[in-house]
C-alpha positions in Angstrom: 136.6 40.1 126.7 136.7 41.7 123.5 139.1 40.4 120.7 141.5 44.1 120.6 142.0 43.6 116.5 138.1 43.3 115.4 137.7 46.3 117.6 140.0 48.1 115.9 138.9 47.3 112.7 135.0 48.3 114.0 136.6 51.9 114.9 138.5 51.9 111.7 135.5 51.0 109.4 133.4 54.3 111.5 135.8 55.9 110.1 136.3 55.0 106.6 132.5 55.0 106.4 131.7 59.0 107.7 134.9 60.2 105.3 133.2 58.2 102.5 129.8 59.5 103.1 130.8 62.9 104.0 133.0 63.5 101.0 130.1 61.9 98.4 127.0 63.5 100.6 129.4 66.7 99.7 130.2 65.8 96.1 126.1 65.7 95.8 126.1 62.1 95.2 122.9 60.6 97.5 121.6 58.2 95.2 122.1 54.2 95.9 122.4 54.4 91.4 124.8 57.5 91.9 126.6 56.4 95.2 127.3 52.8 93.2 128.7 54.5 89.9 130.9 56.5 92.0 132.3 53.8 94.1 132.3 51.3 90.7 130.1 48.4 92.9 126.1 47.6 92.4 123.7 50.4 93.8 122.3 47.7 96.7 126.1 46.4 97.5 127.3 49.8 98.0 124.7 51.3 99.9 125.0 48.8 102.4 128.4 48.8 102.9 128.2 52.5 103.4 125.5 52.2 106.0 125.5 48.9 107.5 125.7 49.2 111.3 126.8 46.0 112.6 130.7 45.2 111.5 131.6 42.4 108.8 135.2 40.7 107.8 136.5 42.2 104.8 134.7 45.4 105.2 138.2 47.6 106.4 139.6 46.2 102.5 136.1 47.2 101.1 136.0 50.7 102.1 139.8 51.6 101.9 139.3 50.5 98.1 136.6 52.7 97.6 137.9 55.7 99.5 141.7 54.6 97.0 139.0 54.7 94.1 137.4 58.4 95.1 141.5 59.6 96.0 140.0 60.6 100.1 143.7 60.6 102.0 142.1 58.8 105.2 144.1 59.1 108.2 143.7 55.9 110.5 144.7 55.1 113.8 147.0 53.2 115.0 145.1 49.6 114.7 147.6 48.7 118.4 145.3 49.1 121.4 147.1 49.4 124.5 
């Protein structure tokens, strides 16, 4: 059975992830270089935590920072699965 909290946190980092990348794909910001200056990390570190598939602790607190640091209002869910 599958722990209810990480999967929340999976479905929660989808979502921080698409805002983040719609609203700098949007800004014209592609670039790893450019995509790292927005999001004030290295070019390689943030690239990958905008497109890594498979899910890793701490990256819910890594991409609500960065969508705090570009001021995206991201509506979660309710992390409570039922």
């Amino acid at each position: 059975m599958r722990d209810p909290t990480r999967q929340a946190d999976r479905l929660i980092a989808i979502r921080l992830r698409y805002r983040i990348n719609t609203y700098l794909e949007d800004m014209g910001v592609t670039t790893p270089v450019a995509i790292g200056a927005a999001v004030g990390m290295p070019a390689a570190e943030a690239a990958g935590l905008l497109t890594r598939r498979q899910w890793r602790a701490g990256d819910v607190a890594a991409l609500q920072a960065v969508a705090e640091r570009l001021g995206l209002n991201v509506a979660l869910p309710d992390t409570c699965l039922q």
